[in-house]
N, C-alpha and C positions, 0 to 999 in steps of 0.2 A: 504494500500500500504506500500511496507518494506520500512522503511527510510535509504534512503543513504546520511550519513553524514559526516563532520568533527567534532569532538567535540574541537571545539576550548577552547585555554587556555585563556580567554577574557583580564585576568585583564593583563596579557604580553602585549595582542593587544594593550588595551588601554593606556599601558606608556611606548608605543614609537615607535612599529613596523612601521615606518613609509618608506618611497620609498626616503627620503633626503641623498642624493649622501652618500653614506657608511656611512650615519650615520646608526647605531642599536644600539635599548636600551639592553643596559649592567647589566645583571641580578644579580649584585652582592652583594646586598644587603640579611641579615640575614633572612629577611622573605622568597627569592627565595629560599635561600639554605634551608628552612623549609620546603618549600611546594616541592620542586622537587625531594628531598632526602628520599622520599616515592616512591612505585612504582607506588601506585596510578598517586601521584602528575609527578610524570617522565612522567606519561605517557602521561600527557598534555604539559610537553616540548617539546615530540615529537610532540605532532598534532601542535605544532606552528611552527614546521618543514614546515608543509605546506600550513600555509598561503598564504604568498605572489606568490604563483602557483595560488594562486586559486584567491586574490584581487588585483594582478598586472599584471601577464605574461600570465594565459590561461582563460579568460574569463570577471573579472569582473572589468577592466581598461578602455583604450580606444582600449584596444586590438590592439596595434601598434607592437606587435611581430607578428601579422598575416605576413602586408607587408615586416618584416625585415627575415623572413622564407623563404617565397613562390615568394616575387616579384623581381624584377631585373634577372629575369631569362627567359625561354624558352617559358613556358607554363601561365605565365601570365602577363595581360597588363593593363593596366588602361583606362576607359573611356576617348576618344579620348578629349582636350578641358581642362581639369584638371590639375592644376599648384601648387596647395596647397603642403601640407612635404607629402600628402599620393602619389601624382605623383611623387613628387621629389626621393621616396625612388623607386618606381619601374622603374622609366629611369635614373635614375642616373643622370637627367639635375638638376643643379642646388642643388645637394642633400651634404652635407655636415656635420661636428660637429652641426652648427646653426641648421638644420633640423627638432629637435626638436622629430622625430621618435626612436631615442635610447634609450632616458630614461627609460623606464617603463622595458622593457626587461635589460637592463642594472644594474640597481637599484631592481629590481624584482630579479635574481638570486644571484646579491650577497647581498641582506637581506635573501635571503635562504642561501646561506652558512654561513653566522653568525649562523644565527636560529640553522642551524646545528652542526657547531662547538662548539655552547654551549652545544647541545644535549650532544653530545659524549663527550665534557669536564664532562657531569655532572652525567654522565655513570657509573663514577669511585668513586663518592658519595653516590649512591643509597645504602640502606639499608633495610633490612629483607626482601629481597628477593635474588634467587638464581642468578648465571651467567650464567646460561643460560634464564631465566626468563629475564635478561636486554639485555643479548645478541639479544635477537629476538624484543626486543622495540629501542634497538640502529643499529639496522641491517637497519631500515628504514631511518637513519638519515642519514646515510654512504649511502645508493642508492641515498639521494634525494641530496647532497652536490656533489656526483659524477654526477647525471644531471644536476644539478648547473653550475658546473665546466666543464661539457663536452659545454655546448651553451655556456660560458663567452667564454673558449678557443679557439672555433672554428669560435663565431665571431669578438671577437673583439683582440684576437692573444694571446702570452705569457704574462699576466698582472699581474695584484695586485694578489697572492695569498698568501691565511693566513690560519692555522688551527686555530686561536685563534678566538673570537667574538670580532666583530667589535664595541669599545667602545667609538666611537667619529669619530668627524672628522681630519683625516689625512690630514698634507700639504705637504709632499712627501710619493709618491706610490711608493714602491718600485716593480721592476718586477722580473717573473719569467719566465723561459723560458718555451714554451710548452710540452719541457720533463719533465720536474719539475712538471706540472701540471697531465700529463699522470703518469706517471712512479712512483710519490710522495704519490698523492691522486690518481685519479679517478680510477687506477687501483683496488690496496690495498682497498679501498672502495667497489667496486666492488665482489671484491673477499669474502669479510666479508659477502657483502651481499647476495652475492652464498650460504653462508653458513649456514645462521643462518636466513633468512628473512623465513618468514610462506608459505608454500604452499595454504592456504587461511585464508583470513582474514574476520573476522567479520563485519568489515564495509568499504563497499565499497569504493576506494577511498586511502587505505590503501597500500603500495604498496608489493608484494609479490612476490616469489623467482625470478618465469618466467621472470617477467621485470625486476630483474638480469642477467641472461643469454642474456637476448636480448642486453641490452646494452652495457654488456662485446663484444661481437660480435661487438657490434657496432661500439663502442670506438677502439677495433682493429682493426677493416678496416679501420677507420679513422686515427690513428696513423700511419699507416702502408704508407699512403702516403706521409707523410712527407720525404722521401728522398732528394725532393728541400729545405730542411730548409727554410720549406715560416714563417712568421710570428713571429721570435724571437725564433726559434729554431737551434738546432744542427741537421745539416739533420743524419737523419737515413742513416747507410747502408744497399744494398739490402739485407746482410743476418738478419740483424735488423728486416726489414721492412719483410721478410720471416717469422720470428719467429712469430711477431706481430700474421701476416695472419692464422700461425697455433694454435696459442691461439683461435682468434676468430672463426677460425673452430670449434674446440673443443667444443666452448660454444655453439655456434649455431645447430651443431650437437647433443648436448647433450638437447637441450631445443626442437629439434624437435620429434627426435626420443623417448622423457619423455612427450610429449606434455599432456598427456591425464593425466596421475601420477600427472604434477604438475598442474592441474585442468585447462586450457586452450587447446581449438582444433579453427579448421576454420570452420567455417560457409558451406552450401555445395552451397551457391548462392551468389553472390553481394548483391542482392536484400536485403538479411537478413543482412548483416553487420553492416549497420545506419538504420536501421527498431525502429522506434519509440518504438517498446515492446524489441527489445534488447539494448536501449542505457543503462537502468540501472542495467543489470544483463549480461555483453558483454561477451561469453566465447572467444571471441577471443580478446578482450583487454588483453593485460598486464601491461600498467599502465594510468590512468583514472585522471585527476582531476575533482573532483565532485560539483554540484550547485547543490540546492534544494528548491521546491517550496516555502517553508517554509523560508519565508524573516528573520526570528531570527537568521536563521541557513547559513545562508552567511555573509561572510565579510563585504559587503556593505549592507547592507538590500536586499531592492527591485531593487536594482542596479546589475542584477546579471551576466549571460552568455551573450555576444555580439559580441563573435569572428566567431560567420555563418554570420553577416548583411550584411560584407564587403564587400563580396561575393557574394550576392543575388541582382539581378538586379531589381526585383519590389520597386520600392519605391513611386509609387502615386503622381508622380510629372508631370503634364500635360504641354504642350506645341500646340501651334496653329499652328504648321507646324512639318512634316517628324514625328518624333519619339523624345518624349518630354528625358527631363534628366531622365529619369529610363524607363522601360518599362510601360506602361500606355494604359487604357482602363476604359471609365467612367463607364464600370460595373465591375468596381475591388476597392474594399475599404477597409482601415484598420479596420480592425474591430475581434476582439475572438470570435464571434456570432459561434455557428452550426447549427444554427436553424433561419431563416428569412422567415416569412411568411408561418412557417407548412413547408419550404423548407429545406433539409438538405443542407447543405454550406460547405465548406472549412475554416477554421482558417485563417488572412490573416495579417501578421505582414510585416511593411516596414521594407526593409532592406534599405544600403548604395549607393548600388551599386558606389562604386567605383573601383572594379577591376573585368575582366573577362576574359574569357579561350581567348589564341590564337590561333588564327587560326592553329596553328600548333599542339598544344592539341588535339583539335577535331577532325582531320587530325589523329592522333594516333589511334582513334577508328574506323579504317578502317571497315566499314560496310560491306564488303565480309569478314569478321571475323566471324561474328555475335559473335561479342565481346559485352557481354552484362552490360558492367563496364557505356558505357554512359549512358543510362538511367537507370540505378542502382544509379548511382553519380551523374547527372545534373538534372533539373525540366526543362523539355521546354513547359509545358501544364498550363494552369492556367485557371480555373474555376468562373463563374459570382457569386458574392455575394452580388451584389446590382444590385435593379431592378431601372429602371425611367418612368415604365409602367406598374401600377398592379405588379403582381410578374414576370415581364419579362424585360430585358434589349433589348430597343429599338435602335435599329445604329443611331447614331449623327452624324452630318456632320461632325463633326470634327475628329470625329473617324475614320469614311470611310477616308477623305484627309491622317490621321496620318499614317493609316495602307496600304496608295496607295490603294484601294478598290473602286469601280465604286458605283458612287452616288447615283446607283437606290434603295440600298439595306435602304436608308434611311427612317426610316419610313415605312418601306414595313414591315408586319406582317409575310412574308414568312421565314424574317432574325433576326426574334425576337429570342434572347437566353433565355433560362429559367434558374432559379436561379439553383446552383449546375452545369451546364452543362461547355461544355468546352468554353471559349473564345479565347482562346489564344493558337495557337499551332505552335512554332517552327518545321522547317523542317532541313532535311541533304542534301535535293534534291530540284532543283527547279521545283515549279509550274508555270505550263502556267497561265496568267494573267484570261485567261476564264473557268479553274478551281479554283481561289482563287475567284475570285468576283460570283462561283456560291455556295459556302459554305458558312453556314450559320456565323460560327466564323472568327477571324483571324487570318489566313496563313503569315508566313514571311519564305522567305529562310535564313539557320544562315546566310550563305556565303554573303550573299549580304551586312554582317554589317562589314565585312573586306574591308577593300582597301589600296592601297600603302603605303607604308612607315610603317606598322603598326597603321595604322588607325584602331582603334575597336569602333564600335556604343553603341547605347544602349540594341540593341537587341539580347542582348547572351545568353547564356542558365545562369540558375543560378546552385552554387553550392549548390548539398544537400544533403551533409555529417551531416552537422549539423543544418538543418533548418529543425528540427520537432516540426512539427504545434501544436500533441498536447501537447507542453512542453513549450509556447508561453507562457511568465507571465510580469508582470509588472502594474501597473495601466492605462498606455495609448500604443495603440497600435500602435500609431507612435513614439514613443520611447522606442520601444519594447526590451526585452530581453527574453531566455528560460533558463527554470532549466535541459534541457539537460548536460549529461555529456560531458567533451572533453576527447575522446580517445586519448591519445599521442601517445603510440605506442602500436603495434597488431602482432598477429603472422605471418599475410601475408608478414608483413616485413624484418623478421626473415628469409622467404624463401627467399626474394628477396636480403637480405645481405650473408644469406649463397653459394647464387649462385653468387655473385659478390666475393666471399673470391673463391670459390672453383676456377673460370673463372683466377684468380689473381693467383692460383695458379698450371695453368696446367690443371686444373681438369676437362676439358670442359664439359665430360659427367655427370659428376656431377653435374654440372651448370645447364646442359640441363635439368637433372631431378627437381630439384629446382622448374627453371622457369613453366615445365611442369603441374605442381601442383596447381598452382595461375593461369594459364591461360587455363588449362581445367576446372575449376572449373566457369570462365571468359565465357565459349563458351556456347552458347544458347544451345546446344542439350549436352551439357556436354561428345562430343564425340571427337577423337585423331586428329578432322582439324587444333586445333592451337597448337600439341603438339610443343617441341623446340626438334632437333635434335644438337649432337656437335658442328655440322658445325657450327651451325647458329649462338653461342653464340661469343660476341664481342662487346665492350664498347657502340655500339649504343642500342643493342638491349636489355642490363641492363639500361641504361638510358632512355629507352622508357618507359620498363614496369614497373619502378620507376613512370614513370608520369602517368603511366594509372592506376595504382593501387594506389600511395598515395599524389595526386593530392591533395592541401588543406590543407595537414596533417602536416604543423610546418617543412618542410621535404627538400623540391626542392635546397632552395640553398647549406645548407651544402650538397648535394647529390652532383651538381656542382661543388661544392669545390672539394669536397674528388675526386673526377674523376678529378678536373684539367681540367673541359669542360668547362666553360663561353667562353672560344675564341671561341670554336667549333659549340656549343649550341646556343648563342646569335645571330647568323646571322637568327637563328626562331622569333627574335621578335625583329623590328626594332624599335620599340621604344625608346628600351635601348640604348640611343646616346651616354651619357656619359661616360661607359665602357672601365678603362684604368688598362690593366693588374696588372700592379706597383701597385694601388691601391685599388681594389674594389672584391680583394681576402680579404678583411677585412673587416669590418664595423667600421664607425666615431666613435669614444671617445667621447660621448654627451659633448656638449661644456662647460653646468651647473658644470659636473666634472673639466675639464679640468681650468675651472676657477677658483678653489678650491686651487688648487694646483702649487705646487711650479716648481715640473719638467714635466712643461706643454709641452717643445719640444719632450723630452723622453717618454711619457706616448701616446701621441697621436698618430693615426698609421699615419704611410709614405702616403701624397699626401691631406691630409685633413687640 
């Protein structure tokens, strides 16, 4: 199998890269400028460019950027009963600095833009090698200090920005305004890496032109809203906020219509997009952080990928009444087995389950669509992998009362499942009770684990973008992880930003064509039922198919943000109580920071 790796710079890891509030070890000592001032040696300052992507913000943390991404928004909710910082950050009760959820993403990006800054500072040292030779090893360092800089800015507002490495701890932060951020760096970075980043790279992981173009796109429709001067900015004017829009046309137009040149296309299914044989060779990713089975070869050892858990609702936790804390069936067990009994099996890792879709999500995949994105994305089927009779799972009384299920099937032979078969099968429609009690598995309507207020149960579909079974590693499978990669961004999104630039700017038909593309390719018969006509295109209908297409994906809120929808949006999931305009177009200044520092009222955002 091709190894997809990082080849880390270890001995940097080990003296000092560490997540303590802006602290970064400062490489200035005679022996770094020895070893970096090779191209060789450079080119291990750049792979420390991307550590902390990979051992704090996209996978092998507590993966607390998942909830500061995706929750407190439309499309996802927290198990109803849940009060810990993981609820606290998706309703907004109680969620605050103290929280304890910002750190990791917080301290994770800007030890990447140090990491960075050194990069490019040390760019201008390298020796016996050409400029363009460093040009294309510093082209990465400039894309990944501009992702950096694109998530610090857009959650936590105009803040500490520095192009120098961060050589200590600071007692006043000084800020920047979000133009200063945009307009200073992330552009100019950007742009470099238009330029000079490889059309492909050797090792996967590595970031390349494409995921240039995408996020120059990105960053402009982003910028581009800023006309309310939210967040420590100078608002844009419309014809600013114009120009913005036609920059990230540009890019986007020039990365779709090149798509194939610079070695990225779409997939022609859903189905194939998170398909376990594509997550390590993805032609529609464009930029990837990577884990590997090979525990020497992560950050943390065997501590690896864990940002699919959060999101998967099995987790093997049983209960004597209704539907225990995860979904549960005592022929369901943790276990990396394929094989029980001469039985072929399913792989079976707990997840967290602490977050799952809203009702208003599910609702998006209108089933007279034959929108084929839910079951491409969700798992609502789960398979027996433990028997408690011979090789057959026999119904338990507890099972039957869990699943509301008529007693008689207990112990009856007629309702025995066999290993590998289905147990578990979510529905979109309800069944009559004299249909569910004459099947052999167990039937649940999703809808019935909705109810008022934003009440969500335990029985929701799981996410599975990133829960490929066979990528399950770790030594226990109830503290599971996978060397699955995390796609960050993909070219479906590119169509769904250039139809939101073009919609922004007149361009309906354009839009329409966009959207057209991502949702025929969506339609079971892959025929012109869900094309978009001009008419159709209008702020709901790019925020819908923002949820249906990158649901899970690091994505929802700033999507949110940049449309200025949370007021609009949020009435889909009543959960979210705490929701106060003035404040919650930001995220908390982790408190760890803010007690650091000297201009704690200044540094913190408004209302926290």
């Amino acid at each position: 199998m091709k190894k997809h790796i990082i080849l880390f710079a270890f001995a940097a890891v080990l003296l000092g890269l560490s997540a303590c509030s802006l602290e970064e070890y400062n490489p200035g000592a005679a022996s770094a400028d020895n070893e970096w001032t090779s191209l060789a040696g450079y080119s291990k300052k750049i792979n420390d460019c991307y550590f902390d992507f990979i051992r704090i913000v996209y996978g092998q943390a507590e993966d607390t950027f998942v909830p500061l991404s995706e929750c407190a928004t439309d499309i996802w909710g927290t198990i109803t009963d849940r009060t810990d910082g993981w609820a606290q950050v998706a309703t907004l009760v109680n969620y605050g600095a103290n929280t304890g959820m910002m750190g990791e993403p917080y301290n994770g990006f800007y030890s990447t833009l140090s990491a960075c800054n050194g990069a490019i500072a040390y760019a201008k040292k390298v020796t016996g090698a050409s400029e363009a030779e460093v040009n294309v090893l510093v082209a990465e360092a400039h894309y990944l200090r501009a992702h950096a800089l694109f998530n610090i800015v857009e959650f936590f507002g105009g803040k500490y920005l520095t192009q120098d490495e961060i050589g200590g701890p600071l007692k006043v932060l000084p800020m920047s305004t979000v133009n200063e951020f945009y307009e200073d760096v992330i552009f100019p970075d950007l742009e470099f890496a238009m330029k000079y980043l490889p059309i492909k790279q050797n090792v996967t992981g590595h970031v390349i032109r494409a995921a240039a173009y995408h996020l120059y796109a990105k960053a402009c429709a982003t910028y581009a809203s800023y006309t309310d001067g939210l967040g420590n900015c100078k608002a844009l004017s419309a014809a600013e906020a114009q120009g913005w829009l036609q920059k990230g046309k540009q890019a986007a137009d020039y990365l779709i219509s090149n798509a194939s040149s610079l070695g990225v296309g779409l997939y022609d299914s859903p189905y194939e997009v998170f398909a376990d044989k594509n997550n390590k060779d993805n032609k529609e990713a464009l930029f990837v952080v990577t884990h590997s089975s090979i525990t020497a070869l992560n950050p943390r050892g065997n501590y690896f990928n864990r940002a699919w858990k959060h999101m998967c609702t099995w987790n093997n936790s049983s209960s004597s009444s209704n539907i225990g804390p995860g979904l549960y069936m005592d022929c369901l067990t943790q276990s990396y087995a394929t094989d029980v009994n001469g039985f072929t099996v399913e792989p079976r890792a707990k997840g967290n389950a602490y977050y799952a879709p809203t009702k208003y999500l599910i609702d998006l995949y209108n089933e007279d669509m034959n929108d084929t994105r839910f079951d491409a994305y969700f798992r609502t089927v789960w398979t027996a992998n433990k028997p408690n009779k011979g090789n057959v799972y026999s119904w338990t009384a507890n099972d039957a009362a869990r699943w509301g299920l008529d007693a008689a099937r207990v112990g009856n032979a007629a309702f025995d499942i066999a290993l590998g078969d289905t147990c578990i099968a979510l529905q979109r429609v309800a069944m009559p009770q004299a249909v569910r009690n004459a099947v052999r598995y167990a039937t649940y309507n999703i809808y019935d684990n909705y109810g008022d207020a934003g009440y969500i149960g335990r029985v929701a579909p799981s996410l599975a973008k990133g829960d490929l079974t066979s990528m399950y590693g770790g030594s226990n499978p109830g503290k599971p992880f996978t060397w699955a990669d995390c796609i960050i961004y993909r070219l479906a999104e590119t169509y769904l930003i250039s139809a939101e630039i073009e919609w922004k700017l007149g361009n309906n038909a354009a839009a329409a064509d966009r959207l057209t593309v991502i949702r025929k390719r969506a339609q079971k018969d892959h025929d012109n039922s869900m094309n978009v006509a001009a008419g159709d295109v209008n702020q709901q209908l790019l925020l819908d198919e923002n949820a249906r297409e990158l649901c899970g994906e690091w994505n929802r809120w700033t999507t949110l943000k940049r449309f200025r929808a949370f007021e609009s949006q949020l009435v889909h999931n009543p959960q979210v109580k705490g929701f106060n305009k003035n404040t919650h177009y930001l995220r908390a200044i982790p408190l760890a920071e803010i007690n650091l520092i000297e201009n704690q009222d200044e540094y913190q955002n408004p209302g926290y």
